[in-house]
C-alpha positions as CSV (number, residue, x, y, z in Angstrom):
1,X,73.1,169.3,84.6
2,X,76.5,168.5,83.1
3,X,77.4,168.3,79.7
4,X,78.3,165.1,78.5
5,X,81.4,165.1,76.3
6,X,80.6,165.2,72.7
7,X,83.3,163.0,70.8
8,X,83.5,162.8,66.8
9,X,84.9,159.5,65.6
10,X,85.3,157.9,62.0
11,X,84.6,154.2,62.1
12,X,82.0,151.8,61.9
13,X,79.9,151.5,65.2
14,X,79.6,148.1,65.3
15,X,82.6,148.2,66.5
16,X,82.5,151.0,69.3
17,X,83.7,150.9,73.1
18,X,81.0,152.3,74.5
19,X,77.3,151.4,76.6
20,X,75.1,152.0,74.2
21,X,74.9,151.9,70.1
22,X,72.4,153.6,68.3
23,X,70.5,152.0,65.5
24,X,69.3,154.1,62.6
25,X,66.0,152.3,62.5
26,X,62.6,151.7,61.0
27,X,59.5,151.9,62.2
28,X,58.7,147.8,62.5
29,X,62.7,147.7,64.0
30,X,63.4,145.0,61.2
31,X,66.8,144.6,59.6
32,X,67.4,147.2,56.9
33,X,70.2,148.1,54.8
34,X,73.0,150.1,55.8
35,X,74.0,151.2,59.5
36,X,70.5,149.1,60.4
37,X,72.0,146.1,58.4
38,X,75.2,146.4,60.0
39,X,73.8,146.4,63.0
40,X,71.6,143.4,63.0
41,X,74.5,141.6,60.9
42,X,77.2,142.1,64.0
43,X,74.4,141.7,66.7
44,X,73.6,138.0,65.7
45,X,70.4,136.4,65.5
46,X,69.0,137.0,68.6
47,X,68.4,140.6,68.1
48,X,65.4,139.9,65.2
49,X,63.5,138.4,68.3
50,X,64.4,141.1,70.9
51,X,63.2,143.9,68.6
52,X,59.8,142.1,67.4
53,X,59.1,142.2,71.4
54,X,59.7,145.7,71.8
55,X,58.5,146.8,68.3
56,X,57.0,148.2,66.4
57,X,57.9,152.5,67.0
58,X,56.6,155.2,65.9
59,X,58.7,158.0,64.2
60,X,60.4,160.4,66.5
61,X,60.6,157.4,69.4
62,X,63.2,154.7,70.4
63,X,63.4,151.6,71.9
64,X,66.3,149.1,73.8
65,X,67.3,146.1,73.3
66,X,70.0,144.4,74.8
67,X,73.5,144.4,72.6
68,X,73.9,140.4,71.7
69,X,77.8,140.2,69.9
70,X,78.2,143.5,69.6
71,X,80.4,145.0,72.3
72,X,77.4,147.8,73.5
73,X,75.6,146.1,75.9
74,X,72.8,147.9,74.9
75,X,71.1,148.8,71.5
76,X,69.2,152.0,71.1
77,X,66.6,151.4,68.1
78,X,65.8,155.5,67.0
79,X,63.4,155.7,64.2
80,X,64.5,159.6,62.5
81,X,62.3,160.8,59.6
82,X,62.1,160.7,56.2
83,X,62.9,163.4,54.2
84,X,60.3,164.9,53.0
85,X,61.5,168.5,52.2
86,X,61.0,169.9,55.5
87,X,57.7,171.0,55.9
88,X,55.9,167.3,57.1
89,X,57.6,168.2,61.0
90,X,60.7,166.3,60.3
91,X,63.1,168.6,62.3
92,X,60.8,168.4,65.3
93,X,60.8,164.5,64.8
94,X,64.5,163.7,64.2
95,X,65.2,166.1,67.4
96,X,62.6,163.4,69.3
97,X,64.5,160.8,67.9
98,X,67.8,161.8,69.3
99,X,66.2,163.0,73.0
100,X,64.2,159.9,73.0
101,X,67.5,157.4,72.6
102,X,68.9,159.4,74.6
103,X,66.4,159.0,77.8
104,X,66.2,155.3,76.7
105,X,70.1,155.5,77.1
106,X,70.1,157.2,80.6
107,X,67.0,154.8,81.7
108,X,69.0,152.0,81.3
109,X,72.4,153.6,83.1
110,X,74.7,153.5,80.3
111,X,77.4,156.0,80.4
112,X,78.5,156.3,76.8
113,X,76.4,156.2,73.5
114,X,77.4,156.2,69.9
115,X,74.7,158.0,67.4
116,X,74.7,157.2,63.5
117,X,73.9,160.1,61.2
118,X,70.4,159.2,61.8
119,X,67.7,159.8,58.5
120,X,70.8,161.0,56.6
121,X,71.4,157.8,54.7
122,X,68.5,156.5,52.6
123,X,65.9,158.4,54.6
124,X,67.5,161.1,52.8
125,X,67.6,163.9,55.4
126,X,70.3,166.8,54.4
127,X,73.3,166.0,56.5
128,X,73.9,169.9,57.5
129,X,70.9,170.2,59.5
130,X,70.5,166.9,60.6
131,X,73.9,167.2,62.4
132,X,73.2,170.1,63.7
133,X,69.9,168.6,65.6
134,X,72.3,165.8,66.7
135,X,74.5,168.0,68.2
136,X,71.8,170.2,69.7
137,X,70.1,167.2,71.1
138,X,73.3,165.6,72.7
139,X,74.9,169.1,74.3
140,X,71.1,169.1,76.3
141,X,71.8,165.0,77.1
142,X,70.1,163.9,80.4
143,X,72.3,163.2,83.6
144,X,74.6,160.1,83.8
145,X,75.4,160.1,80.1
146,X,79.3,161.1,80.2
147,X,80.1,161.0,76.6
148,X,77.9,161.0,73.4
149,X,79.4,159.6,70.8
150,X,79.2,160.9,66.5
151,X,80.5,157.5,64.4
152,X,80.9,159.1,60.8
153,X,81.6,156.5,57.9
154,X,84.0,158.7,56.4
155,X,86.3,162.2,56.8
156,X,83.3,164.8,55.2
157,X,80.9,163.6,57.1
158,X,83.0,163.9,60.1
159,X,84.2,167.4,59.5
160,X,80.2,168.1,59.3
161,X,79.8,166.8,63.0
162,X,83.1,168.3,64.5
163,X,82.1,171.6,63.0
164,X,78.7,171.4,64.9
165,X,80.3,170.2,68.0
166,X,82.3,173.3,67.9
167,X,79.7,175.7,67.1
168,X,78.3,174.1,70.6
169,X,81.3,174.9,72.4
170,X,81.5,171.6,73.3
């Protein structure tokens, strides 16, 4: 099995080149605030009705919808935890979250996939060691995914992810 390439961007990933976009989502994949808002926002209408036929998922799980406006032609709707302290199994589900878009990913044949910080916004998941599940999750990626893709909304959270990456060797 081959690696994919592990690529740390700043950006907004509404915006991203790639196959597949992950969307930091909740658990009746309804539009939500932040990257979940973006989403749905640059997606267009049609994506409320995809994900209400696909829906609802269950923490640790994701499901795929097809990409609308954005310029993914696939969506990859990963519900992560919320933070809880750590001791209600949240590291075991937001490493589910991240395999599972990542087989949804692979199922579908795209190539490239850009991951959100998933649970680390309002979910409230430390970004430290959510990162390094990301990263974990991503260097073990299932064949035909070439690159996975970190989109970081600004420079600290970035270095966060490309110090991961590195401790991967990726």
């Amino acid at each position: 099995m081959a690696r994919p390439n592990l690529v740390v961007v700043e950006g907004d990933i509404t915006r991203q080149p790639v196959d597949a976009v992950v969307n930091a989502a909740n658990e009746g994949l309804r539009a939500g605030g932040g990257v979940c808002g973006a989403i749905f926002g640059a997606a267009g209408p049609g994506l409320a009705e995809a994900c209400a036929a696909v829906g609802p998922c269950p923490t640790g799980e994701a499901r795929t919808t097809p990409g609308f406006a954005l310029p993914a032609r696939w969506i990859v709707h990963a519900v992560g935890p919320i933070w809880q302290g750590g001791t209600a199994g949240e590291p075991a589900l937001l490493a589910a979250a991240y395999r599972s878009a990542l087989e949804e990913a692979a199922a579908v044949g795209a190539r490239s996939i850009a991951f959100p910080a998933i649970s680390t916004g309002i979910y409230g998941y430390p970004l430290a060691p959510a990162t390094e599940i990301a990263v974990a999750a991503a260097a073990d990626a299932p064949d035909g995914l070439d690159e996975v893709r970190f989109v970081c909304f600004d420079a600290a959270v970035a270095a966060v992810y490309r110090e991961a990456v590195a401790a991967v060797g990726a």
